[in-house]
PyMOL CGO cylinders between C-alpha atoms (Angstrom):
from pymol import cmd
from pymol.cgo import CYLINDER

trace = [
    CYLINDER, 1.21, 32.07, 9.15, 0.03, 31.61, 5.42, 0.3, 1, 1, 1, 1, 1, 1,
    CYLINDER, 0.03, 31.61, 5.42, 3.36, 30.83, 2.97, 0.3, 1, 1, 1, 1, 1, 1,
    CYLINDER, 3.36, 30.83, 2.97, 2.37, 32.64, -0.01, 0.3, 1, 1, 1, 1, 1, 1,
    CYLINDER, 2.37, 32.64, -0.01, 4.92, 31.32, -2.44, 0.3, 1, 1, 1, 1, 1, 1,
    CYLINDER, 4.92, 31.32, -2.44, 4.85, 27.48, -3.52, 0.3, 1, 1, 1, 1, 1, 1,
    CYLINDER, 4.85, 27.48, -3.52, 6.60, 25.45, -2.57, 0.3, 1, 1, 1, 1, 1, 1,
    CYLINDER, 6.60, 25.45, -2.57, 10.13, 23.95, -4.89, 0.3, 1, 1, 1, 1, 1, 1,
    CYLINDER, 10.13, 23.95, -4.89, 10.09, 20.33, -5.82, 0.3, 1, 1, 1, 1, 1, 1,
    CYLINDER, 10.09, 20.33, -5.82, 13.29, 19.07, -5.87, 0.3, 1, 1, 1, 1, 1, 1,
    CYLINDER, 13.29, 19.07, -5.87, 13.07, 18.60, -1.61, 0.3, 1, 1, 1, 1, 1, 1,
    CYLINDER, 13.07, 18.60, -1.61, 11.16, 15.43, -1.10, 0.3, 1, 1, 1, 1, 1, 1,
    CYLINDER, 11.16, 15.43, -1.10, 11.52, 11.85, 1.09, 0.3, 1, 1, 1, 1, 1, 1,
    CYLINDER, 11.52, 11.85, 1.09, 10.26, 8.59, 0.29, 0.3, 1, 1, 1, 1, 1, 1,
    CYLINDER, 10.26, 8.59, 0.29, 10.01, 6.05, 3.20, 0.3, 1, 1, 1, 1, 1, 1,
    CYLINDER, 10.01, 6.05, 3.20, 8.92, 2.48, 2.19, 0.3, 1, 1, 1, 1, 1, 1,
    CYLINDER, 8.92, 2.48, 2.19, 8.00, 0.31, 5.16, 0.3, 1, 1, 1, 1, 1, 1,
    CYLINDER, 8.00, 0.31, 5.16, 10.82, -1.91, 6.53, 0.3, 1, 1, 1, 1, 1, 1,
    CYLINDER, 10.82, -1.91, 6.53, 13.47, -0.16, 3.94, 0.3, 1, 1, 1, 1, 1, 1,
    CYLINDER, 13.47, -0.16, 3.94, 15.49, 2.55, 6.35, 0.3, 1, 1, 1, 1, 1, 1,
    CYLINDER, 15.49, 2.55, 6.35, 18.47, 2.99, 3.98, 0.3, 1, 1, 1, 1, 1, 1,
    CYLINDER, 18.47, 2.99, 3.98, 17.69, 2.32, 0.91, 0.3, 1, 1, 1, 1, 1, 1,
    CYLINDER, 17.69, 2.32, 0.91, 14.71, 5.12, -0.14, 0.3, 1, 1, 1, 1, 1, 1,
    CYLINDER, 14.71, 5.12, -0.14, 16.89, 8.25, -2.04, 0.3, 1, 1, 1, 1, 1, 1,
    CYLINDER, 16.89, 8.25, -2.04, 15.22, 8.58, -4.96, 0.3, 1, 1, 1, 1, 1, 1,
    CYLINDER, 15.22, 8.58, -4.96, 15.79, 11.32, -7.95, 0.3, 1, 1, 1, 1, 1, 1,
    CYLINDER, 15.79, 11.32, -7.95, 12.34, 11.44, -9.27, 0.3, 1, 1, 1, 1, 1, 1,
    CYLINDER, 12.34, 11.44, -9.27, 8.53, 10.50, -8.06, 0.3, 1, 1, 1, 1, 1, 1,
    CYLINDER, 8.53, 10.50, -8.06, 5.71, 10.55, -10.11, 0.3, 1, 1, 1, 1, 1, 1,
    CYLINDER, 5.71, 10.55, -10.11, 2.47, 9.40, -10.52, 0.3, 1, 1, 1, 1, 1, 1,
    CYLINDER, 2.47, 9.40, -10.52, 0.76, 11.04, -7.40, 0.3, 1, 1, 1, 1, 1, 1,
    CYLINDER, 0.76, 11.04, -7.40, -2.74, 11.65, -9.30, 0.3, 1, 1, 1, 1, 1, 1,
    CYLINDER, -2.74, 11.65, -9.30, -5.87, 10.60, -8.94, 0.3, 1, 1, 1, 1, 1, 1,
    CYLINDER, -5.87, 10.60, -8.94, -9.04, 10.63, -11.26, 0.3, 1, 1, 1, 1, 1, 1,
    CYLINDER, -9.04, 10.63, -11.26, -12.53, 10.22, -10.15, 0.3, 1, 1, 1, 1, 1, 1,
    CYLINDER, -12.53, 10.22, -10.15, -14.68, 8.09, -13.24, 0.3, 1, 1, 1, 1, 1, 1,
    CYLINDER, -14.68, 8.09, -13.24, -17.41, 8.71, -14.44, 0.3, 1, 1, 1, 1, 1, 1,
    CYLINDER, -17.41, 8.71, -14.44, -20.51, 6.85, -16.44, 0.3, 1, 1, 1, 1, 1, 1,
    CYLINDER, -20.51, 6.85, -16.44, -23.43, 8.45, -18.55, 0.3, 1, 1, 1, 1, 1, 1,
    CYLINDER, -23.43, 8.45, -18.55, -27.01, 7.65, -17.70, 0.3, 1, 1, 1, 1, 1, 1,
    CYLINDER, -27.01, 7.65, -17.70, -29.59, 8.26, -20.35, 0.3, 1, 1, 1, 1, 1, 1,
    CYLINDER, -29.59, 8.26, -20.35, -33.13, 9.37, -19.08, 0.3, 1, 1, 1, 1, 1, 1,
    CYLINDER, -33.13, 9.37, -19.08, -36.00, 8.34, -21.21, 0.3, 1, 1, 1, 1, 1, 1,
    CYLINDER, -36.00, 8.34, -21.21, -37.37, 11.26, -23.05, 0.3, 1, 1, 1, 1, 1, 1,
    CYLINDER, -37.37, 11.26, -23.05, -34.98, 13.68, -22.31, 0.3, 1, 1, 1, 1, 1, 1,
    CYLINDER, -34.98, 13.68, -22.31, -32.84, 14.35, -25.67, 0.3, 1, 1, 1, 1, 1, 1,
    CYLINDER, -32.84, 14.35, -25.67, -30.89, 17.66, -24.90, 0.3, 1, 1, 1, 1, 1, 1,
    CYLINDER, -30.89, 17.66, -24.90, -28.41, 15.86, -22.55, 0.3, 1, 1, 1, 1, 1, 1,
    CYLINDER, -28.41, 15.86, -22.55, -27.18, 12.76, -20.69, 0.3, 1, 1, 1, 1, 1, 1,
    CYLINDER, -27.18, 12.76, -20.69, -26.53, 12.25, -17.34, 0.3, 1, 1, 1, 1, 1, 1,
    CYLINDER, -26.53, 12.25, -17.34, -23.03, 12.22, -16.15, 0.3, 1, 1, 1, 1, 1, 1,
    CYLINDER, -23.03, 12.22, -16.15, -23.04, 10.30, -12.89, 0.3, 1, 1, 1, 1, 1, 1,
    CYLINDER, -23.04, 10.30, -12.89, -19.02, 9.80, -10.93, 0.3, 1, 1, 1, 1, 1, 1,
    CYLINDER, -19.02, 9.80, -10.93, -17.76, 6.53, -10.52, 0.3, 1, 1, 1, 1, 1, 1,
    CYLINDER, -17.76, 6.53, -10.52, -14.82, 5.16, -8.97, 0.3, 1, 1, 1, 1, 1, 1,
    CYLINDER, -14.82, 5.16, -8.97, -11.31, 6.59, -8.46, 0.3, 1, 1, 1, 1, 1, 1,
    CYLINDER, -11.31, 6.59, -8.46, -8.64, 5.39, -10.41, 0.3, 1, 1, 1, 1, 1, 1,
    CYLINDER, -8.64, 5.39, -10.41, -4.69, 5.76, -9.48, 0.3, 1, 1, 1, 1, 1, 1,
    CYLINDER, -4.69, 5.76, -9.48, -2.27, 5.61, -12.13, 0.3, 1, 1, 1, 1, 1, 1,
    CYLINDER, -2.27, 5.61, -12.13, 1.45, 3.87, -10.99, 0.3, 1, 1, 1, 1, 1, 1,
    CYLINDER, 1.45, 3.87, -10.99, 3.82, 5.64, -8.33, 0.3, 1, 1, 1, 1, 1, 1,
    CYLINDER, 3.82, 5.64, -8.33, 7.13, 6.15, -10.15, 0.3, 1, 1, 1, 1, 1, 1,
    CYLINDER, 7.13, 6.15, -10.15, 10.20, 6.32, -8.35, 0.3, 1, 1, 1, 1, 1, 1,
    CYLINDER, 10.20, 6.32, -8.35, 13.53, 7.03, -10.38, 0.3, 1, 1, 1, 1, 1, 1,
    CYLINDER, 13.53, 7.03, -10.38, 17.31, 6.15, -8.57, 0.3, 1, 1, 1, 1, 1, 1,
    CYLINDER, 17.31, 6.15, -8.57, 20.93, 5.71, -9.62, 0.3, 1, 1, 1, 1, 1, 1,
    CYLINDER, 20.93, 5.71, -9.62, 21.15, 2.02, -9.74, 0.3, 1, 1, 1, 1, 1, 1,
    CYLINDER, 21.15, 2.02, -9.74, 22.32, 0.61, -6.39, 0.3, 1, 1, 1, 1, 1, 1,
    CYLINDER, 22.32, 0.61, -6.39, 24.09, -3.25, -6.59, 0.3, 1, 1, 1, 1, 1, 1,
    CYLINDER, 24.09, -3.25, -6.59, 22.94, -5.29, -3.71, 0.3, 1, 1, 1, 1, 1, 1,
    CYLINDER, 22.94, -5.29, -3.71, 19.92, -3.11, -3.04, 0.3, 1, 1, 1, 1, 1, 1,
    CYLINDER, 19.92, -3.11, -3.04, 17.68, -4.49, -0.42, 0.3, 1, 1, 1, 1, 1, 1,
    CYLINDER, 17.68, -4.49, -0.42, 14.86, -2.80, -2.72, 0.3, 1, 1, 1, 1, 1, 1,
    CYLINDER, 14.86, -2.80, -2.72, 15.57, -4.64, -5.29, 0.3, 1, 1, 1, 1, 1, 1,
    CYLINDER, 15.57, -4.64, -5.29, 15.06, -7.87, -3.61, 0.3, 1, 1, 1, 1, 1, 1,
    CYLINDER, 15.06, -7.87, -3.61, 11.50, -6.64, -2.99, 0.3, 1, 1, 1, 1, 1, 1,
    CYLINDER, 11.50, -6.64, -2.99, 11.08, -6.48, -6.63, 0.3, 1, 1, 1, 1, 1, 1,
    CYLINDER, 11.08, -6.48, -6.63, 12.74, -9.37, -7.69, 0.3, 1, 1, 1, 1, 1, 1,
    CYLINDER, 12.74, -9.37, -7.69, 10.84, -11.43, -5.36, 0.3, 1, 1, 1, 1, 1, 1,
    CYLINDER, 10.84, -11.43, -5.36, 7.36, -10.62, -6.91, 0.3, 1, 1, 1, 1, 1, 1,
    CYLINDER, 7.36, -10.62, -6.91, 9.26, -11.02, -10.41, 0.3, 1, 1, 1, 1, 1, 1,
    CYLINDER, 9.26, -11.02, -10.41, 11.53, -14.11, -10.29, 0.3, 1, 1, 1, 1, 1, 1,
    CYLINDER, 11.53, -14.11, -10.29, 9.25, -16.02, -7.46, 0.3, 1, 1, 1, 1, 1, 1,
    CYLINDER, 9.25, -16.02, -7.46, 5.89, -14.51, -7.67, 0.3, 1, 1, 1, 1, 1, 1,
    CYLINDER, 5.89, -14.51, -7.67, 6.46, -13.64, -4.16, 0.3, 1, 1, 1, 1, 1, 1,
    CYLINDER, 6.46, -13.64, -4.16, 4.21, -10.23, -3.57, 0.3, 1, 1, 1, 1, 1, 1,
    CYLINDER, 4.21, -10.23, -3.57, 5.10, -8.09, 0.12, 0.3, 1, 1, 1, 1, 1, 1,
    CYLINDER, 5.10, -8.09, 0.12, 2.50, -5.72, -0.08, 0.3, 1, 1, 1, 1, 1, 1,
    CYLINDER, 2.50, -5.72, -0.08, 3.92, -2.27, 1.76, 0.3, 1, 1, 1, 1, 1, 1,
    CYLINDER, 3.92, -2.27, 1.76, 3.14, 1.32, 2.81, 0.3, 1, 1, 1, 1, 1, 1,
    CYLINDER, 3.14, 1.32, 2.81, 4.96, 4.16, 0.89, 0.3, 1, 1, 1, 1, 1, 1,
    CYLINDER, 4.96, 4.16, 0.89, 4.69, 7.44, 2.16, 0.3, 1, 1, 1, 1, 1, 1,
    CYLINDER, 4.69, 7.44, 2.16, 6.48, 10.73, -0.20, 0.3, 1, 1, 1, 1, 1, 1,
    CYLINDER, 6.48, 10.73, -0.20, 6.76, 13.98, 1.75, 0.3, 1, 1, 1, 1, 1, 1,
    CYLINDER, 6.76, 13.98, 1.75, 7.55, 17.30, 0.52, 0.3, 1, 1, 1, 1, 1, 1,
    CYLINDER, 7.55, 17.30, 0.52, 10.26, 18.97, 2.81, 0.3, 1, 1, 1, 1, 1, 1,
    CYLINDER, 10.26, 18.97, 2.81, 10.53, 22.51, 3.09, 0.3, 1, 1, 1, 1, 1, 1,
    CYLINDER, 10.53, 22.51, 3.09, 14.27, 24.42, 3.23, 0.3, 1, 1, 1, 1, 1, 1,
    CYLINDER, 14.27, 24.42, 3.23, 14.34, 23.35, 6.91, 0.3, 1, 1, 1, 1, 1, 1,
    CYLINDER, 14.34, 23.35, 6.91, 13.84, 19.82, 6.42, 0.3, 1, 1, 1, 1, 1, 1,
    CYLINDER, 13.84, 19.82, 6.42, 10.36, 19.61, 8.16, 0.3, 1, 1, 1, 1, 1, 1,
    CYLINDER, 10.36, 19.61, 8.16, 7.10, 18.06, 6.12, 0.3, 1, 1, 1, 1, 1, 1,
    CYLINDER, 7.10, 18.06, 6.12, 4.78, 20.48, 4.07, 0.3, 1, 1, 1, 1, 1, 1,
    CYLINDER, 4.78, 20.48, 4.07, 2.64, 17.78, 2.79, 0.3, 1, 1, 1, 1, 1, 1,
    CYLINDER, 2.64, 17.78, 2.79, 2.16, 14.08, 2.60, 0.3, 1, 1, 1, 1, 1, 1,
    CYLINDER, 2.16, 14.08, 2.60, 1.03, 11.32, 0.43, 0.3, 1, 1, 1, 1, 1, 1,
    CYLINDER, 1.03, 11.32, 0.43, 0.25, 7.88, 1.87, 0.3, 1, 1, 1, 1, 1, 1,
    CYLINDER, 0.25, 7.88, 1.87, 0.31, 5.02, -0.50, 0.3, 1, 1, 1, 1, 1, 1,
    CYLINDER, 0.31, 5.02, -0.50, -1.49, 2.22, 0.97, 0.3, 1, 1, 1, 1, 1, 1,
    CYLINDER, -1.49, 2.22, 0.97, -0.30, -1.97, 0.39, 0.3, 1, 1, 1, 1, 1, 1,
    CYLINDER, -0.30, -1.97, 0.39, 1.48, -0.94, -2.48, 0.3, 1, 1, 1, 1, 1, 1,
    CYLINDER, 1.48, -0.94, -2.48, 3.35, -3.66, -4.25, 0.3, 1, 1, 1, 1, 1, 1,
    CYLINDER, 3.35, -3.66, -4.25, 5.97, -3.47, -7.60, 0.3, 1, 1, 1, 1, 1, 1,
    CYLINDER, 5.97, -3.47, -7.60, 5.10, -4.42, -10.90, 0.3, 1, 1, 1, 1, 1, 1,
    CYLINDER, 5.10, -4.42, -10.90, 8.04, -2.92, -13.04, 0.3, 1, 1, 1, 1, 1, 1,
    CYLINDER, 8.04, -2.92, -13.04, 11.58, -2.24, -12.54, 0.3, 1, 1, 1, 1, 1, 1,
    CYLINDER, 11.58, -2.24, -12.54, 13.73, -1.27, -15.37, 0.3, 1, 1, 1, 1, 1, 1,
    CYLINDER, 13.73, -1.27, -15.37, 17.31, -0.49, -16.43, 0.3, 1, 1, 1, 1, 1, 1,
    CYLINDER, 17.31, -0.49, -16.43, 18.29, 3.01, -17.77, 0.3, 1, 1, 1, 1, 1, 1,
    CYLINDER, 18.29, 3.01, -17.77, 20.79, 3.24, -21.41, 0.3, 1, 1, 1, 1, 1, 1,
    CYLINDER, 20.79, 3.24, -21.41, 23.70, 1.76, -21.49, 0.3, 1, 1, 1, 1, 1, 1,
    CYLINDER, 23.70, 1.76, -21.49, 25.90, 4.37, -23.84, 0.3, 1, 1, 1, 1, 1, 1,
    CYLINDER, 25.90, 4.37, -23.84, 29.70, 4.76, -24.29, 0.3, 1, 1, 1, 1, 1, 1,
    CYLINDER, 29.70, 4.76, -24.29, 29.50, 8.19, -25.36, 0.3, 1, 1, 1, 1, 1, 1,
    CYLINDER, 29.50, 8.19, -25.36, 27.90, 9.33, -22.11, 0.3, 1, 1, 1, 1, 1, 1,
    CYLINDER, 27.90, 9.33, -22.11, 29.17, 10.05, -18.99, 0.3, 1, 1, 1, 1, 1, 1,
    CYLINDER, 29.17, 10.05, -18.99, 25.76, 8.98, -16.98, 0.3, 1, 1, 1, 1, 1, 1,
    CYLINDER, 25.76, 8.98, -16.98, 24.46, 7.45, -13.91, 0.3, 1, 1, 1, 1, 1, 1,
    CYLINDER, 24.46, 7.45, -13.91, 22.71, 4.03, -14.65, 0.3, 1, 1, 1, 1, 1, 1,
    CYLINDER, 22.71, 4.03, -14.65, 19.26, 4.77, -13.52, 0.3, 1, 1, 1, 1, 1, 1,
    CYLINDER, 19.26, 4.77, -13.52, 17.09, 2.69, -12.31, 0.3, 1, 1, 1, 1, 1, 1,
    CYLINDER, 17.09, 2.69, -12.31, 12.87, 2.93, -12.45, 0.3, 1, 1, 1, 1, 1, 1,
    CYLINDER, 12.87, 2.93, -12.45, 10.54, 1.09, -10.45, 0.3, 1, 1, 1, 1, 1, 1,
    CYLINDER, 10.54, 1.09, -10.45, 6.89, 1.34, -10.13, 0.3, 1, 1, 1, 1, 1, 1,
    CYLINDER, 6.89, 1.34, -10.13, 4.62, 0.68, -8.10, 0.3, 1, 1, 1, 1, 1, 1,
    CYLINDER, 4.62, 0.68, -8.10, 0.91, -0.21, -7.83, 0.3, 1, 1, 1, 1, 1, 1,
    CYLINDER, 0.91, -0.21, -7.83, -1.09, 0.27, -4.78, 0.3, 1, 1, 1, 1, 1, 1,
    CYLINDER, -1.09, 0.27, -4.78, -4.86, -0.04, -3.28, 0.3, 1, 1, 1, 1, 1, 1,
    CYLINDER, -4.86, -0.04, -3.28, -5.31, 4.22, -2.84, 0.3, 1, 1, 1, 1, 1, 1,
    CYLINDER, -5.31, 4.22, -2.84, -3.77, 7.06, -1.54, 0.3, 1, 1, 1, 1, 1, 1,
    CYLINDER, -3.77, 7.06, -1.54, -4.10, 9.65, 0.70, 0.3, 1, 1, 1, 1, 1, 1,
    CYLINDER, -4.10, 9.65, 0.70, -2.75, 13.41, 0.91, 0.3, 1, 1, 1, 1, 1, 1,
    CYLINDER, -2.75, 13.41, 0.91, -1.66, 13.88, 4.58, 0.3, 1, 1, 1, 1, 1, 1,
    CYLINDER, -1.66, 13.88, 4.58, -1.94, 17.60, 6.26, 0.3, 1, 1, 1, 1, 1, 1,
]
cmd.load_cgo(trace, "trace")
């Protein structure tokens, strides 16, 4: 049976291989992907120029958290930063319907951090610290 309506997307899980408590995250982003493409100019032909694809590029996966102190995570990511250390894993973000169960999937394959950054500090707000951290990865795939 055909669900007519989209679906909401606030409902999502993100499981990073070998980190079983530590994945709630507030935000993704960067699940896009955009196929190149390079111009070919034929000899003699001046109305128009070929336009040829080329590879796929992948921007960053983005994943946005209230900052957790002692984070296993974070010990991923400050191993590639403070010791040039790099643990290459699979993400995968799912999109849950109201019961909990997967609508879709996105496999992110060896993916590996290369930023993690601190949220404001401000006295006149009342805010979670929030932590970013992104990720860069070989290529992804949208799982059925």
């Amino acid at each position: 049976m055909a669900n007519y309506y989209p679906p909401v997307g606030f409902h999502f899980r993100v499981d990073i291989d070998g980190f079983a408590d530590d994945i709630n995250f507030q935000e993704v982003s960067g699940i896009n992907a955009t196929v190149g493409e390079f111009t070919y100019n034929e000899g003699g032909e001046n109305r128009f120029v070929h336009r040829l694809p080329d590879r796929v590029t992948y921007e960053k996966l983005t994943l946005k958290r209230g900052m957790l102190v002692g984070s296993e995570l974070i010990g991923w990511f400050r191993d590639a930063v403070e010791a040039f250390k790099f643990d290459p894993r699979d993400v995968l973000v799912t999109l849950l319907n109201s019961e909990h169960e997967p609508l879709e999937s996105w496999s992110f394959v060896q993916a590996y951090p290369v930023k993690w950054s601190i949220g404001n500090f401000n006295a006149q707000q009342n805010e979670i610290v929030i932590e970013t951290i992104e990720l860069s990865f070989q290529y992804f795939q949208r799982m059925d």
